[in-house]
N, C-alpha and C positions, 0 to 999 in steps of 0.2 A: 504493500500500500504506500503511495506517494504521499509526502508534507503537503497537507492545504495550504494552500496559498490562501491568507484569511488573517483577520486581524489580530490571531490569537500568535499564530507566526510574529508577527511584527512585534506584537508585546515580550514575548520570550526573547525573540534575539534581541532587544533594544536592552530587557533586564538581563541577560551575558553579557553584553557591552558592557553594561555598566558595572555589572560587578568585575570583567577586567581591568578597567581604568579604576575603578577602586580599590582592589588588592594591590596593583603597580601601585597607587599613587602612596597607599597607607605601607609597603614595603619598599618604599625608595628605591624605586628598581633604575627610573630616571627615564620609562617610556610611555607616560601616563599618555601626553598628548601624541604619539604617535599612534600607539592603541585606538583612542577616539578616533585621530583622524583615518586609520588604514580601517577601521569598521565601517564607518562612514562610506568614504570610498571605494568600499568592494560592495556596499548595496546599492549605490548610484551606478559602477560599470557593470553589476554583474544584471541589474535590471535594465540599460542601453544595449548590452551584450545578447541578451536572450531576447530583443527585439530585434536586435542587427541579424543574429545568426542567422533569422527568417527571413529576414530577405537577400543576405549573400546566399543560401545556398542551391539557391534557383539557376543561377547565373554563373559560371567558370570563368569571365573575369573579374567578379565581384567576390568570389570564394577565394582567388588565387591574390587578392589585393587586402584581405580581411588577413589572412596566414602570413602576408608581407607586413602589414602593421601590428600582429604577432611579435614577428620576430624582432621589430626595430625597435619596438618599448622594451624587449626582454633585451636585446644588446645595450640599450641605453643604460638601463636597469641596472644592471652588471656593471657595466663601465665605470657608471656615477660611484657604484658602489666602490666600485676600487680605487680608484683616483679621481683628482678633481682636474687635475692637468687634459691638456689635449690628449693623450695617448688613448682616454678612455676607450674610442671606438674600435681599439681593436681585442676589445671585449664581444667584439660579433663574430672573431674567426670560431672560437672554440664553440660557438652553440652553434655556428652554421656548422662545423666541419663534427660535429657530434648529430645534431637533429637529420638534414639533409639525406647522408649514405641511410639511418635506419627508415626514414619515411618512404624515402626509392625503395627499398626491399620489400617493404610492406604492399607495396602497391605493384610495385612486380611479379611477386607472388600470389597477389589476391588476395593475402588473409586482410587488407583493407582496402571496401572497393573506393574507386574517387567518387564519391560522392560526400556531402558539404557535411550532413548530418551525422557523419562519420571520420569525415578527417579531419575536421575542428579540433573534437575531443579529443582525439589519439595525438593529435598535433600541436594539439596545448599543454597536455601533461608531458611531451618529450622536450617542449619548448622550457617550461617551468624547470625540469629536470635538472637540464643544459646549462639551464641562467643559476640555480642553485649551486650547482659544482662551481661552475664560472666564477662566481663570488667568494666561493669558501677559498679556493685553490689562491685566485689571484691577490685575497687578504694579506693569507696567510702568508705565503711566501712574501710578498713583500714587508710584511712584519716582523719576519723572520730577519729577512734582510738590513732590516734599520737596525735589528736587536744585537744581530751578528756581524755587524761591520767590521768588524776586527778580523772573524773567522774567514770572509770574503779577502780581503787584501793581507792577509795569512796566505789563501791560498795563492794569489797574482804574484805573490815573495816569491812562491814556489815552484813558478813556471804554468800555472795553470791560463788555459784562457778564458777571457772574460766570462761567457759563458758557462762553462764548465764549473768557474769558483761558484758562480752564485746557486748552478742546481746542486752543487753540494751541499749548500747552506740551504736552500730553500726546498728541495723535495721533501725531507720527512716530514716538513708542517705542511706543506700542500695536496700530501697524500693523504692528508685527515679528510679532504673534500670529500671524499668517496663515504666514509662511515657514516653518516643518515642513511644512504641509501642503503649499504652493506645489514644493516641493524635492522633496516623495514623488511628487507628480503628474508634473513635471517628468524625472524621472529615471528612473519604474517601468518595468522593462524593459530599464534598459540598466546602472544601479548594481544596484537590489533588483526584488527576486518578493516584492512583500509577503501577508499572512497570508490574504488571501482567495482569491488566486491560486493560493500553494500547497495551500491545504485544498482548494478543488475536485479540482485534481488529487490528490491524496493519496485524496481521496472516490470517482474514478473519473471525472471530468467529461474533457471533451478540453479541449485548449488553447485554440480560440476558445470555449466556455463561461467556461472557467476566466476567459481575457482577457476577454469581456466583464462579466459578472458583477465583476471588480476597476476595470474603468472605472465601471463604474454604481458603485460605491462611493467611487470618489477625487472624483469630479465632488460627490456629494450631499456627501460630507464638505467640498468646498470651497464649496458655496451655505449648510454649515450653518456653517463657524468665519467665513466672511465675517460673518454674518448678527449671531453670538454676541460678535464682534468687535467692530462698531459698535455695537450694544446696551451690552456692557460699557462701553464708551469712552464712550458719551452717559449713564450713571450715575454714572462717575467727574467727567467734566465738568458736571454736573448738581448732585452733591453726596451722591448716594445710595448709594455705596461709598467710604466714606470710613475715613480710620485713627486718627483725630483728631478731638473733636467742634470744630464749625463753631462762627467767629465769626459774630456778628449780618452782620456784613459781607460774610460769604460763606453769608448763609441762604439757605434750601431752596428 
């Protein structure tokens, strides 16, 4: 059985908002207004969004131009998150070069036909995915890198180059990116029923639909933040997600 859409919805989730913004704000967590305002914000896009869907998915330029404005608030998204500098945008290779090769297999295959009401959601959740590793990866390692500066130009002492010094210092905190996903796959079933699982069922699906359909999802989600992970990590180590402009000594 499906959530009514009804006032009683509206009442419950406005009372979870507000007891999140209330527990942040009474535990000085320091994201009280962020809370308000990303509640706020995902009932304004997600109510434009479920009106949009319907009418890009009639249309294959209007479908193929909704998946492009996907992808370009999830690369900003990323970006912003990790620097403020110009570099940011190339916080769009790792979610293209993660989402793209799994969505072509899907659709080469058939297990998803092109069609809008279909490739939306499979394409939002590997987008989401993509932009999540994106973020943890490119943090991190650059955090790493401000933290271990010494252990960096340690290594340039020793011959090493540019490159090479910083994915020394910076891959084991960038490979943390991978563990949300590693821990959802790992556990679904026995901790959580995550969203794709329940919505089947909620849709009418039976259980092995519902389970299959949430493994095809956890598996692609872990070939795309694998993918968007190393990517990130070899631009940081590279010099092309940076937070700081570059010495001659650590050019491009």
């Amino acid at each position: 059985m499906l959530l009514p859409v009804n006032v009683t919805l509206g009442i419950v989730l406005a009372v979870l908002l507000i007891a999140a913004v209330a527990v942040a704000a009474l535990a000085r967590l320091g994201h009280t207004r962020a809370i308000a305002v990303a509640g706020l914000r995902a009932a304004a896009q997600l109510a434009a969004v479920s009106y949009l869907i319907g009418w890009v998915v009639h249309a294959l330029p209007r479908l193929l131009g909704f998946l492009l404005l996907m992808f370009a608030v999830a690369a900003r998204t990323a970006g912003r998150r990790i620097t403020r500098n110009r570099s940011w945008w190339w916080a769009a290779l790792p979610i293209a070069v993660g989402v793209v090769p799994v969505v072509g297999l899907l659709l080469l295959t058939g297990l998803v036909p092109p069609r809008g009401l279909t490739l939306i959601p499979v394409t939002g959740i590997l987008i989401g995915g993509a932009l999540t590793a994106t973020v943890l990866a490119g943090r991190r390692a650059l955090d790493e890198l401000e933290t271990r500066r010494g252990e960096f130009e340690a290594g340039l002492a020793l011959g090493l180059l540019d490159r090479d010094a910083r994915m020394e210092v910076a891959r084991p905190a960038a490979s943390d990116a991978l563990l949300p996903g590693l821990d959802q796959t790992r556990t679904v079933g026995l901790v959580t029923l995550p969203g794709a699982f329940v919505g089947m069922l909620l849709g009418g699906a039976s259980p092995v639909q519902a389970g299959a359909v949430q493994l095809f999802v956890l598996v692609a989600l872990l070939a795309v933040q694998a993918t968007a992970c190393a990517v990130a990590l070899e631009l940081v180590a590279r010099g092309r997600l940076h937070r700081v402009p570059l010495t001659p000594a650590e050019g491009e």
